[in-house]
N, C-alpha and C positions, 0 to 999 in steps of 0.2 A: 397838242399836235394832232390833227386829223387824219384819215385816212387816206386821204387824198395828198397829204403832203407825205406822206411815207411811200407812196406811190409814186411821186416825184423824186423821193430822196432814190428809192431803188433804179429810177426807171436812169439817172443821172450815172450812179456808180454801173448799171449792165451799160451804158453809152461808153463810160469810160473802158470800161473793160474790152467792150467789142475794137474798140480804137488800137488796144495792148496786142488782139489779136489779130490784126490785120496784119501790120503795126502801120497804123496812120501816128506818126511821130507828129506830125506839123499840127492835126488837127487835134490831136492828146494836150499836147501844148496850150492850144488855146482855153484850155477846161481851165489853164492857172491861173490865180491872180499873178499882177508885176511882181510882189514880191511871193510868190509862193515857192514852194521845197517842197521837195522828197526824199525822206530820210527812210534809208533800214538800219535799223543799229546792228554790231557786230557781236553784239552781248545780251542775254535776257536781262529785261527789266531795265535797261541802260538810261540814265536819267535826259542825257543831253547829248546834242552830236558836235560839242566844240569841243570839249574837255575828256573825249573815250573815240576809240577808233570804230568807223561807221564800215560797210559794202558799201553804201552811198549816202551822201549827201549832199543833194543839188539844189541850189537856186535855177534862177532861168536861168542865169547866161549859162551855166556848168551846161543845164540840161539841153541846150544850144547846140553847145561842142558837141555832146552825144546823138541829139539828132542829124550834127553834118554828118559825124561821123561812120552814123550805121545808114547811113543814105548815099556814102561816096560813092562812086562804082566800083571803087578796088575795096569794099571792107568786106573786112573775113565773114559779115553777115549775108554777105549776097550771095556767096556761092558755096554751099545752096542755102537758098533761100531761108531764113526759121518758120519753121510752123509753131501757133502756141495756141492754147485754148484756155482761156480763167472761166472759173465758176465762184460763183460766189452766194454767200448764203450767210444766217441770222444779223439778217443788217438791220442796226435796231440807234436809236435817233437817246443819245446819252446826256443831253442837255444843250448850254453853249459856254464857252470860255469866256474872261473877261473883259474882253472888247467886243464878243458879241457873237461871233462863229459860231455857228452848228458842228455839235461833236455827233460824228456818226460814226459805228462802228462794225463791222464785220469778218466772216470767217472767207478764206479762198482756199483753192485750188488748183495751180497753174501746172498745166503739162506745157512741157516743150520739147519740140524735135529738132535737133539739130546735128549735120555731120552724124547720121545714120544712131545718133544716141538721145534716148527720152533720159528727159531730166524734170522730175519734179518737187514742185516748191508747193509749202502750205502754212496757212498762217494767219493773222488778224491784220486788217489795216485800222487805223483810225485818221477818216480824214474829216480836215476842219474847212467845213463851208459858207460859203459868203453868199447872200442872195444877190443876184442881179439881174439884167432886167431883161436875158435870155433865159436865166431858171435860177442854176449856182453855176460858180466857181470856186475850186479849190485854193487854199489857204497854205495846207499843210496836209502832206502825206505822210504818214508814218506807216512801215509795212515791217512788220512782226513774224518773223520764220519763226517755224516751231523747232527749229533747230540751229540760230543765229551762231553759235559756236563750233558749231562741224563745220570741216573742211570742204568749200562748194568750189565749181570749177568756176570761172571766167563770168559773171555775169553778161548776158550778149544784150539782153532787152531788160527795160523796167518790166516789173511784176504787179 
């Protein structure tokens, strides 16, 4: 792997990231393949998201629902508005799985403002990408709190 493609793998996740912080849902969306997810598991180290209980696990269509959702004009997201900002850092390119995917992984940091209270989340994602013929597309999100078993309020927005 070159330098130039780890420059692309960064430049793709701060793309996604700025999208979480807008929240442009429609255009975060298009970052996934047809069949891609986004899973957080609700446990360290939890092997699978069908056989242990997740905070989420989306395909598209779930992740569908949730973009009508927080885009309606009556959702509890609008007023007022969420403010959030991710940071993200040692993203580092961990081979590929066996159909081919780019495993890449890194550490975050998301603040969020919401209803006069900050809430922060911090963590590893590891997501699996697909090249194609705009740059990548995600496969598979997995997003890793560092505290997947404490008690969190209402997730409002992906992380």
């Amino acid at each position: 792997m070159t330098d130039l493609d780890i420059k692309a793998i960064e430049q793709f996740l701060y793309r996604e990231a700025s999208l979480l912080d807008q929240p442009d849902l429609d255009a975060w969306m298009q970052l996934f393949t047809e069949d891609g997810t986004y899973w957080m598991p609700a446990m360290e180290n939890q092997p699978d998201p069908l056989n242990h209980i997740s905070h989420i696990y989306d395909d598209r269509v779930m992740m569908e629902i949730r973009r009508r959702n927080f885009v309606h004009p009556r959702a509890a997201s609008k007023e007022p508005a969420i403010r959030c900002s991710h940071l993200l850092g040692n993203i580092q390119a961990q081979g590929n799985t066996a159909d081919g995917d780019l495993i890449v992984t890194s550490n975050f940091h998301v603040i969020l403002w919401y209803r006069e209270e900050q809430r922060c989340y911090a963590g590893t994602c590891e997501h699996h990408l697909v090249t194609a013929p705009s740059g990548f597309l995600i496969r598979h999100k997995r997003v890793n709190l560092i505290n997947p078993d404490a008690a969190h309020k209402s997730l409002i927005i992906y992380l």
